[in-house]
VEXTOR-113157 format. One record per residue (C-alpha): z negated, y negated, x negated; residue number from 1. Coordinates in steps of 0.02 Angstrom, whole numbers, plus 50000, padded with zeros to 5 digits. Example, Ala and Ser with C-alpha at 12.3 -4.5 7.8 and 13.67 -1.06 7.14 Angstrom:
# VEXTOR-113157
R     Z     Y     X   i
R 49610 50225 49385   1
R 49643 50053 49316   2
# end
This chain:
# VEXTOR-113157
R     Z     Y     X   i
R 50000 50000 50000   1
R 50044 49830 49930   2
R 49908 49698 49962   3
R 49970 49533 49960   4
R 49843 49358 49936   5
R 49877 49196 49989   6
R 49801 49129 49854   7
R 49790 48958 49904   8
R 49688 48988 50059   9
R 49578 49080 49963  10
R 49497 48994 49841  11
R 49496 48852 49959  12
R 49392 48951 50066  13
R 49275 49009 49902  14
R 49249 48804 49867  15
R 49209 48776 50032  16
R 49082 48916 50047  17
R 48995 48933 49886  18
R 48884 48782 49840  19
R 48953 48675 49696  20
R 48811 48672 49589  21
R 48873 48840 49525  22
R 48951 48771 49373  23
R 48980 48834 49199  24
R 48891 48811 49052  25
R 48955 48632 49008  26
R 48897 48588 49200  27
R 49076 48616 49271  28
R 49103 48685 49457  29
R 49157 48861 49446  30
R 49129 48913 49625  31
R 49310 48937 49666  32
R 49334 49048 49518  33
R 49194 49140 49540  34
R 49211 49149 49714  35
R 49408 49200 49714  36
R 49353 49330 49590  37
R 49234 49426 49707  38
R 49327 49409 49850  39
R 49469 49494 49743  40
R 49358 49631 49696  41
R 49299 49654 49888  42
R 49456 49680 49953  43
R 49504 49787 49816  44
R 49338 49903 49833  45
R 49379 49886 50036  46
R 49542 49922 50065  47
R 49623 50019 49900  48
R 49790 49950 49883  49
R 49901 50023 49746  50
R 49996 49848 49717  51
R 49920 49685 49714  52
R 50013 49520 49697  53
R 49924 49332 49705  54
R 50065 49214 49791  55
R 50061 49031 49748  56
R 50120 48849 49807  57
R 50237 48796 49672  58
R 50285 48685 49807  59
R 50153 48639 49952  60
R 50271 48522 50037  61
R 50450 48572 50004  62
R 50608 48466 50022  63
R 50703 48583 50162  64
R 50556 48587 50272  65
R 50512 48396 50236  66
R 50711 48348 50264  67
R 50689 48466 50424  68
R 50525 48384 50513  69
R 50450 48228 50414  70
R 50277 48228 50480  71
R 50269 48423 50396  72
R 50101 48419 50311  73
R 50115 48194 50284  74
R 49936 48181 50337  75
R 49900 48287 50197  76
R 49970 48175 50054  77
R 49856 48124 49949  78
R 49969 48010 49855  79
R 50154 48009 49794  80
R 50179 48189 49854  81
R 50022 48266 49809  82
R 49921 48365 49901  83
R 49743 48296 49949  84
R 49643 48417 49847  85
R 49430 48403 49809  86
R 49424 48321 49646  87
R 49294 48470 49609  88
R 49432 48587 49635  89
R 49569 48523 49550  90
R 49525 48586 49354  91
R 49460 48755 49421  92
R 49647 48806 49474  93
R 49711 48829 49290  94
R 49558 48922 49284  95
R 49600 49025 49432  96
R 49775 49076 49340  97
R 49719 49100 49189  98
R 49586 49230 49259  99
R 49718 49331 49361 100
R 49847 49341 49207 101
R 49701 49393 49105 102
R 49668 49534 49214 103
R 49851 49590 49240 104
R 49865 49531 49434 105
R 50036 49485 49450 106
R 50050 49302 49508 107
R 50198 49246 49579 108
R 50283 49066 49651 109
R 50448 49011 49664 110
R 50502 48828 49643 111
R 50532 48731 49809 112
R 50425 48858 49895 113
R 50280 48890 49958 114
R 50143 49050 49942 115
R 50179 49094 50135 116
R 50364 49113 50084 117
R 50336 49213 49912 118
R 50224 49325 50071 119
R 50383 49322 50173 120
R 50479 49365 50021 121
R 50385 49515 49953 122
R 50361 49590 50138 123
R 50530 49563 50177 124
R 50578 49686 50002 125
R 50427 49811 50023 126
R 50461 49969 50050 127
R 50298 50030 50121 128
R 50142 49970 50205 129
R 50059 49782 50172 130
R 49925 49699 50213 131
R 49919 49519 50210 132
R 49772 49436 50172 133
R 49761 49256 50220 134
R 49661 49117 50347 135
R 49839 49064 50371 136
R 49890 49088 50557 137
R 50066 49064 50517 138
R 50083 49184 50440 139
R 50052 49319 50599 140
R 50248 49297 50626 141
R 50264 49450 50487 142
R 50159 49573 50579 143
R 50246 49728 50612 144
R 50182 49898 50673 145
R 50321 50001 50637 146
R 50305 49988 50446 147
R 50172 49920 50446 148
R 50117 49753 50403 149
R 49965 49675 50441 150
R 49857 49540 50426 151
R 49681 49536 50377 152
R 49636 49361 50441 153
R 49485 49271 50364 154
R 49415 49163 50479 155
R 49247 49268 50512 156
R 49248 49293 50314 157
R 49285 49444 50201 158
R 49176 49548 50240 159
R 49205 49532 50448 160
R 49405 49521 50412 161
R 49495 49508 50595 162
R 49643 49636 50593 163
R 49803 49545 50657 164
R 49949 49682 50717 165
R 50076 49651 50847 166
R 49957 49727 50984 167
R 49824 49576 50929 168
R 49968 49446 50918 169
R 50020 49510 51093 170
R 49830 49513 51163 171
R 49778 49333 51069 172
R 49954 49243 51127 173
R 50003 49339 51262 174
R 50206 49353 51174 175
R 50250 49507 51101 176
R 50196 49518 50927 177
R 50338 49475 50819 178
R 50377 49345 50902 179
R 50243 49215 50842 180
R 50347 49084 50754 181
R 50460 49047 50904 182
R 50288 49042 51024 183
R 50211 48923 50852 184
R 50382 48802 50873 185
R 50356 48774 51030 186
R 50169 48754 51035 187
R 50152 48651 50867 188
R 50047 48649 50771 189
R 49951 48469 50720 190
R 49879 48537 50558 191
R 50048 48559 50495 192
R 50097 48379 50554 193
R 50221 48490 50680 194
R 50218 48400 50840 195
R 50299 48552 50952 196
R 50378 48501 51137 197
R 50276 48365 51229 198
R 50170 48450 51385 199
R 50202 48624 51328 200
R 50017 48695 51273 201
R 50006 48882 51229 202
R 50022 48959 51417 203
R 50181 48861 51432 204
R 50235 48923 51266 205
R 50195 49087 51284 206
R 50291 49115 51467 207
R 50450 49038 51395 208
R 50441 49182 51247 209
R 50424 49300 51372 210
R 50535 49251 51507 211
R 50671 49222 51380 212
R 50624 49367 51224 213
R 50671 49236 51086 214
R 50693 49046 51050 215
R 50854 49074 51035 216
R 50888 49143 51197 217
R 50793 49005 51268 218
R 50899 48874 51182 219
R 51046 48964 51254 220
R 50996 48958 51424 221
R 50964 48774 51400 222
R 51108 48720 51328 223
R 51219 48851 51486 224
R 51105 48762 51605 225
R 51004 48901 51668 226
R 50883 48831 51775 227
R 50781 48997 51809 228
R 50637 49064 51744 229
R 50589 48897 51687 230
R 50385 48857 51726 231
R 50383 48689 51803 232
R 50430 48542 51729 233
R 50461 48630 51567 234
R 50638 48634 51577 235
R 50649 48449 51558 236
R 50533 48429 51407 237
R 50631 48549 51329 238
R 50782 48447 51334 239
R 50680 48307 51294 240
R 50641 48372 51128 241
R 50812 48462 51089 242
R 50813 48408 50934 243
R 50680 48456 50895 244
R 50684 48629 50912 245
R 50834 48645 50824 246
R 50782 48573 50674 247
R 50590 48679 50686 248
R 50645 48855 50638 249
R 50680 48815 50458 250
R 50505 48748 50449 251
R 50400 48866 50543 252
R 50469 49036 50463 253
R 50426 49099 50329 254
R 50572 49112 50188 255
R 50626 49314 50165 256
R 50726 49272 50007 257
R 50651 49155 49920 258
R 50686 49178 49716 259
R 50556 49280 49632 260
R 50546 49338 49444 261
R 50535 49539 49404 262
R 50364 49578 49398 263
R 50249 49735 49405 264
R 50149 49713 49557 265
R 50034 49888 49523 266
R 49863 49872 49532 267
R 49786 49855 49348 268
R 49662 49985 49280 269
R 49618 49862 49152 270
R 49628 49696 49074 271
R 49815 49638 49026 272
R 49718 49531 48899 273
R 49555 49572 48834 274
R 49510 49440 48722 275
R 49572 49294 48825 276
R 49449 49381 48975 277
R 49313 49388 48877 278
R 49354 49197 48814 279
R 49359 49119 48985 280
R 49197 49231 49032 281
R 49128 49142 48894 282
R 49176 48964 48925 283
R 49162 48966 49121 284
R 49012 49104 49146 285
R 49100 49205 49229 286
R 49035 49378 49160 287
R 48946 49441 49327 288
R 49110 49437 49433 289
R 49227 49494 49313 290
R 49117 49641 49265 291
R 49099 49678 49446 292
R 49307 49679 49449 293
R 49353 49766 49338 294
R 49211 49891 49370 295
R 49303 49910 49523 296
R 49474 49915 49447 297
R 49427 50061 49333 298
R 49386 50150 49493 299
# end
């Protein structure tokens, strides 16, 4: 099984969760390293995957989504095109790569791109199971019981993951459970700066997906001038916002082909580089979660 970590959420989620006084020895904040670390050897211990890859943002706001839907992620901007990141965060991300080449997890980005499409990119090639692990709700649209992927959602924490299949999808959303990113365009979503259609809230959303199986097919219908199985009122904010949804797609799914180097995604037994691990354990304090990785790698 490959096991695939949005990285990004997830030592965001270990800085938000584990006090920054823990520091290293010089008094920096570690707790998103040290944090990221255990949560890496949790999953590992849980779940036993025999590939592992850490996906990246080499690109948290790219140009094709930006050119698609301007307000993607603006509210965000810190400034020039930056992301707003905690200034306590910001050095312990080297850190946080540094660590995982160390070990010998493969991490992987691609330029213009972010770590939901390198996701989208290495589910889309798998040949086998994967679990996706992520407090990313977009990224439910790759759910797919029949090969399967999953996602083991993080919003209770690690240790209380929430297992999202299409039967969840289906029973959360009420659309069948691939079909998440068409129900997401038309919802919106304002964390993403995506404003969706005017008056249509996730009911609305969700009986359009239904009545019509796809976006597509709805769009078709529009555009023939269908006028059934339209819930009230609907069928004019759609038009409304034509433009819209045409332009949405490319923002809300996930890239399957986005470039990716060659890279050996199986599961270390131990350290790709000893000496530079036991550096960094040095400099950062970090020996307590890295023994308890790789304690769990050797197993």
């Amino acid at each position: 099984m490959l096991m695939l970590l949005d990285t990004p959420s997830l030592y965001f989620r270990a800085f938000y969760g584990i006090p920054e006084s823990i520091t290293a020895p010089d008094g920096m904040p570690v707790n998103a390293v040290r944090g990221l670390i255990d949560m890496i050897a949790t999953l590992v211990r849980g779940h036993s995957p025999s590939e592992l890859a850490a996906t990246m943002d080499a690109d948290w706001r790219p140009a094709f989504r930006v050119a698609a839907i301007p307000t993607y992620k603006a509210h965000r901007v810190a400034h020039g095109d930056a992301e707003e990141v905690p200034d306590l965060l910001v050095p312990q991300i080297p850190v946080i790569e540094q660590v995982l080449d160390a070990v010998g997890v493969a991490r992987l980005e691609s330029p213009g791109y972010e770590a939901d499409d390198v996701i989208g990119t290495l589910t889309h090639r798998a040949s086998g199971a994967v679990d996706i692990v992520t407090g990313d709700r977009d990224l439910f649209q790759l759910v797919d019981d029949a090969r399967p992927v999953r996602v083991l959602y993080t919003v209770r924490g690690l240790r209380n993951l929430q297992l999202v299949d299409e039967a969840f999808v289906a029973a959360k959303y009420g659309v069948p459970g691939r079909a998440y990113a068409d129900f997401a365009t038309l919802r919106g979503d304002p964390s993403d700066g995506l404003p969706g259609v005017a008056g249509v809230g996730d009911k609305t959303a969700a009986a359009l997906i239904t009545r019509f199986g796809s976006l597509d097919a709805l769009l078709a219908a529009l555009d023939e001038g269908v006028t059934e199985g339209f819930p009230a009122g609907s069928r004019t904010k759609l038009a409304a916002s034509r433009d819209y949804l045409t332009a949405a797609p490319a923002v809300v799914r996930v890239a399957p082909d986005a470039p990716l180097p060659d890279a050996d995604l199986t599961l270390p037994v131990k350290p790709r580089d000893p000496e530079a691990l036991v550096r960094l354990a040095d400099r950062y304090g970090l020996d307590g979660p890295l023994n308890r990785l790789l304690e769990v790698l050797r197993r």
